[in-house]
N, C-alpha and C positions, 0 to 999 in steps of 0.2 A: 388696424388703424381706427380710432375714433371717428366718431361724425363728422365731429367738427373738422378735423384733421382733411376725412372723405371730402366733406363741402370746399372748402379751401383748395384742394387740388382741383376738384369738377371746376371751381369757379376758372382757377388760374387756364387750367385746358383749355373752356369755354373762351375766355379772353383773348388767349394767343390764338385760338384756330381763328376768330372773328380776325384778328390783325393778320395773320396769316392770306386768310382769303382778301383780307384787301391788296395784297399783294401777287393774288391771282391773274391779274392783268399781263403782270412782265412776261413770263414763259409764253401765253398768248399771244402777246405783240412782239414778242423775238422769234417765234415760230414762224409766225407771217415774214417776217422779216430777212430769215433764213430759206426761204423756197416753199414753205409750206403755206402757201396762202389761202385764205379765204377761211372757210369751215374745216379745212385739211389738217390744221392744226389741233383743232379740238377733235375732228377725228382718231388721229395715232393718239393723242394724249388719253383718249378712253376707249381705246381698243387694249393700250397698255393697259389701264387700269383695269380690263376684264380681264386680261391674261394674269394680273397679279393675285385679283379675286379670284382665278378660278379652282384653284386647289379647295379652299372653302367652299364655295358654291360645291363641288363635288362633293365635300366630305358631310356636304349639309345636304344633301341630294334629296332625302324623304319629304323634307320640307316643301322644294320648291315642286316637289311632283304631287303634295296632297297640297300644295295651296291652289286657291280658290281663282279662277280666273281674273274676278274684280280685284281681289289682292296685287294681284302680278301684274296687272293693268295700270290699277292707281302707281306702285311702284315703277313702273316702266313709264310713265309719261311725268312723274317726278326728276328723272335722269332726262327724259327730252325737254322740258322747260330748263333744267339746268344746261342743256347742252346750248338751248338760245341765249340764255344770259351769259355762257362764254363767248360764244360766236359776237355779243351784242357789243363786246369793247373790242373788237378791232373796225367799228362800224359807229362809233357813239362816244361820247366823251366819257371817261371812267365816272366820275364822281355823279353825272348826272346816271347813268346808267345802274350804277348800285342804288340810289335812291329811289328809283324807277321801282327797281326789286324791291326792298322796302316796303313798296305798297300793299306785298301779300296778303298780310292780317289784312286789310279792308275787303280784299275782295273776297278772303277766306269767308269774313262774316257775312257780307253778302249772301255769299251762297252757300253756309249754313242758313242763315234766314229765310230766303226765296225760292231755294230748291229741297231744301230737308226739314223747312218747318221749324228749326232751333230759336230756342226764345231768345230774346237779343237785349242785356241791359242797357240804359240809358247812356253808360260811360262810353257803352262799344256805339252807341250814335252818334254818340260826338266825337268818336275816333274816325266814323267814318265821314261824316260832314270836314272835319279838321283832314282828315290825309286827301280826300278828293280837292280841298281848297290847295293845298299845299302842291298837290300835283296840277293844279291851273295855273299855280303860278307861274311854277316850271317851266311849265311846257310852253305858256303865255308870256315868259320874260323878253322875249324879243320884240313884242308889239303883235305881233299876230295871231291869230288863233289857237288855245291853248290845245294846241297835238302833234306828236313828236313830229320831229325835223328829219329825223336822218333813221338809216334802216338799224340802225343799231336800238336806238331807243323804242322801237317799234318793236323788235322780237325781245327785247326788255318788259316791254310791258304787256304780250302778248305772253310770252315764259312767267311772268309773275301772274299772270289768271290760270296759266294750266297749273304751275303749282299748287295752284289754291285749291284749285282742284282734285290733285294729285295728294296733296297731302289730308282733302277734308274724304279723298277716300280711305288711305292710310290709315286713318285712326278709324273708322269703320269695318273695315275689311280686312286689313292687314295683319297676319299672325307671322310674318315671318322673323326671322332672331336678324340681329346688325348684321353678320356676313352675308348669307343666303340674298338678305335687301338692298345692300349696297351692289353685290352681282350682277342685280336685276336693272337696280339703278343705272348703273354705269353701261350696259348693254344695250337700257332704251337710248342715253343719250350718244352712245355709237353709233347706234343706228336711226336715231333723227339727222347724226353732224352728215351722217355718209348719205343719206337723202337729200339735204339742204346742198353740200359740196360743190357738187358737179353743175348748181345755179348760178354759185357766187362765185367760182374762183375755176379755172381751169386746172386739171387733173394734173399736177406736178410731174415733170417728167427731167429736166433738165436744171441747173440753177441751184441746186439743192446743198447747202451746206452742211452733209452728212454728221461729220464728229458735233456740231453745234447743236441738231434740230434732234437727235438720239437722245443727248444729255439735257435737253430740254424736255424730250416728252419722258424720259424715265422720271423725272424729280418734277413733273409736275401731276401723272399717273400714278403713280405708287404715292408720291409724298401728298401732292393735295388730297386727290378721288381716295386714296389707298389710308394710309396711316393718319390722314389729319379727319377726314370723315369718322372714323371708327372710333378714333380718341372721344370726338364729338359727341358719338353716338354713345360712348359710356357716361361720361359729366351729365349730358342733357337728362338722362334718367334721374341724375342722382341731385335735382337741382328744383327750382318752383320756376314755372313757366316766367313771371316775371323777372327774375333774376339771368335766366338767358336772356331774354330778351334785349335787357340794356346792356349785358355782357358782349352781346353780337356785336353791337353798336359801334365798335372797335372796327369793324371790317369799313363803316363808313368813313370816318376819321383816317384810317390808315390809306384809304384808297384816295379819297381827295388829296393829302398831302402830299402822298406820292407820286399821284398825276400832277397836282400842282409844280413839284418841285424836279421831276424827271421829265415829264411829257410838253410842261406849260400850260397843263389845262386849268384853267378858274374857272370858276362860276363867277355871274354876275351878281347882283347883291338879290334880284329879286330869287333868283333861281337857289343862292343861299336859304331866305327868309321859305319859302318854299319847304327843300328839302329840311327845314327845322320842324316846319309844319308836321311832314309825313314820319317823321323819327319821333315827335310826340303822338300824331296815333298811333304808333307802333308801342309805344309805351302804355297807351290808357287801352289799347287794345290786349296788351298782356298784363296789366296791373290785376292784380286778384281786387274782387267784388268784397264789401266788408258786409258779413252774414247778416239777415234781418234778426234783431232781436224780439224774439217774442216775448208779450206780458205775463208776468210772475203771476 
């Protein structure tokens, strides 16, 4: 296959997995909806998705036993901030809650900055001035103090600083290949949903709509966590940071219309202007820097 050819498909993957996960919300709120309530949902849904990973984690086995503790760490509390951001829409309005996520890159750069010392261009200041105003609004559009309302946009915005985290260890520390990490991934955030669980929702015992809540967590274990991550994980290699970036962008779009049009969630216009705010420093946050030219 040509380059171009290669680009052209990462792009089109990258695209659909972003529309894809805006569509992440359904199986979560039928789950709840079906007996599994609260965090119980995303727990079978990434307990499957270990059980699907774990023939690879095994056959990858040298990997995960010579990786580095930091490695396995950072990756493991990547899968627990993703486990809060599922748990965060049955708690939180969809479209306000993916924008919430969004904010990663600001806080990424932060703490590349403040805690690792990385040099930080002027574009990524005004990313981070511009998504921090963009998140006042948000969270300010009601008339009161700009800070989340409800527990959902809270462990939204608390899962998008452990990300940031998570992932600014990642590319430090991390050697492991896509299977072995996705393993590890999907095993933290099993095991942050089954901590969190027994808080939010009582231990499911009765009410349970079996044949519904089976075919919901298989197609959302295997097909989200399972085969739409790994697709992910081949494109994003084969792509320029910028170019994912607004290709994501797809997962916000797909999820406000959705909720608009399934759930009846809007935003209001400020919480609009807002989340446009944080989707442009997501963009000047990934936009590549044009090289200083040096004098001939």
């Amino acid at each position: 296959m040509s380059e171009a050819r290669v680009t052209l498909v990462a792009s089109a993957i990258t695209l659909i997995t972003g529309a894809l996960w805006g569509l992440y919300w359904l199986p979560v709120r039928a789950l709840d909806g079906h007996g599994l309530a609260g965090a119980w949902g995303t727990v079978a849904i990434t307990l499957v998705a270990c059980v699907a990973l774990a023939p690879i984690a095994w056959a990858k086995r040298y990997e995960l036993a010579t990786a580095t503790p930091a490695a396995l760490i950072s990756v493991a509390l990547g899968g627990a901030a993703f486990a809060l951001y599922s748990i965060g829409f049955l708690y939180g309005r969809v479209a306000l809650v993916i924008l919430l996520w969004f904010l990663t890159p600001v806080w990424s750069v932060l703490i590349g900055r403040f805690v690792l010392g990385w040099p930080v261009s002027r574009l990524r200041l005004a990313a981070i001035v511009i998504g921090l105003s963009g998140l006042g609004l948000m969270l300010g559009a009601s008339g009161g103090l700009p800070l989340p309302s409800s527990l959902g946009e809270w462990m939204t915005l608390v899962g998008g600083v452990i990300w940031s985290v998570a992932t600014t260890g990642m590319r430090t520390r991390s050697t492991l290949s896509p299977g072995p990490a996705t393993f590890v991934f999907a095993a933290g955030a099993a095991l942050t949903a089954l901590c969190l669980a027994p808080f939010l929702a009582p231990l499911p015992s009765s009410g349970i709509d079996w044949p519904a809540a089976l075919g919901l967590t298989l197609s959302a274990g295997v097909f989200w966590w399972g085969a739409a991550t790994a697709a992910l994980m081949w494109a994003t290699v084969r792509l320029e940071p910028a170019r994912i970036g607004i290709l994501l962008m797809s997962e916000v779009l797909v999820g406000a219309v959705s909720a608009a049009l399934i759930a009846g969630e809007r935003l209001a216009a400020l919480e609009i202007a807002g989340g446009a705010l944080v989707l442009g420093a997501g963009l000047l946050e990934v936009w590549p820097a044009r090289p200083t030219q040096r004098p001939a």
